[in-house]
N, C-alpha and C positions, 0 to 999 in steps of 0.2 A: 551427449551433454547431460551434464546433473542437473537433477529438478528441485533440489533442496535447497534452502535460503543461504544468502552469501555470510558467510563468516566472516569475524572480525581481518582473517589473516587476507582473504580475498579483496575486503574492503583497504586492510594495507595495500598489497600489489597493487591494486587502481589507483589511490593515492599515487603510490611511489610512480606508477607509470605516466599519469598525467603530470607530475612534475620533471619527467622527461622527455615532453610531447610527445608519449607512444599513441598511434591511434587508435580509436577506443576500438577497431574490430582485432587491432592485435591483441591488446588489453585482453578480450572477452578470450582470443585461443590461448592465450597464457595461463589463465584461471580456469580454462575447458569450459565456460559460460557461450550461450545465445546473446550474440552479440546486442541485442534487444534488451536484455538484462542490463547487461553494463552502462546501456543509453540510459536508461531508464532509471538507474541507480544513480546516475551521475548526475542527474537533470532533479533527481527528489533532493538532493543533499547539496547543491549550490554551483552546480555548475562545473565547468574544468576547470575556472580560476579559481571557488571557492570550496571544492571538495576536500574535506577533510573526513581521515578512515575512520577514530573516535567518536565524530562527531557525529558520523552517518549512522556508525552502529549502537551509540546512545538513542537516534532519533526512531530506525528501525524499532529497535527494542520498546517503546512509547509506544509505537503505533498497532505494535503486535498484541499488547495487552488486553488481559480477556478479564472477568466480564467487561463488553462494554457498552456504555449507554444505548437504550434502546429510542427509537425514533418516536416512538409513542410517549414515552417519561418525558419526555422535551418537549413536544408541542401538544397542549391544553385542548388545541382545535380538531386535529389529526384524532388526538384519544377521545373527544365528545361523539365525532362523527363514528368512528367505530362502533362505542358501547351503543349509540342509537341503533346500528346497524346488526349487531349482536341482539339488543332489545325486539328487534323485527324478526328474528331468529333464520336472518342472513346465515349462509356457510362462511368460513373464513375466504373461501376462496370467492367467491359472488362480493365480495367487500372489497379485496385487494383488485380485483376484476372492473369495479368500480373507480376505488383510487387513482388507479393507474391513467383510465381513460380521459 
């Protein structure tokens, strides 16, 4: 099985297969996918009734974009309790050690 991302033409063929009720484990040996892929692709992009291949691989394409926002730039409260903990001259990892718990 290939490990690299689905292609616009693969996201065709699932289209094209789920408007011919094929089942998604055929679907995934048609495209040489883990059938797990295909679940999973089909379920981020709308379902069997509402997967469209364009649409997926427009949404894909969004989601893959780099840089991207970091969790610290967004929350005000997250980055106060850091830089105090940084200020304490915490390690980084004795901080995220902390968060976590």
């Amino acid at each position: 099985m290939r490990r690299e991302m689905l292609t616009l033409t693969d996201r065709k063929e699932i289209s094209r297969c789920l408007a011919m009720n094929i089942p998604q484990k055929d679907i995934a040996t048609a495209i040489g996918r883990n059938p797990s892929v295909v679940s999973r692709e089909i379920a981020r992009h709308g379902g069997r009734r509402a997967y469209r291949a364009h649409r997926a691989e427009k949404t894909a394409g969004k989601s893959r974009r780099r840089p991207k926002r970091r969790k610290i730039d967004d929350d005000p409260e997250l980055r106060e309790r850091v830089v105090c903990d940084l200020r304490k001259a915490w390690s980084p990892q004795q901080i995220s050690g902390r968060l976590c718990s």
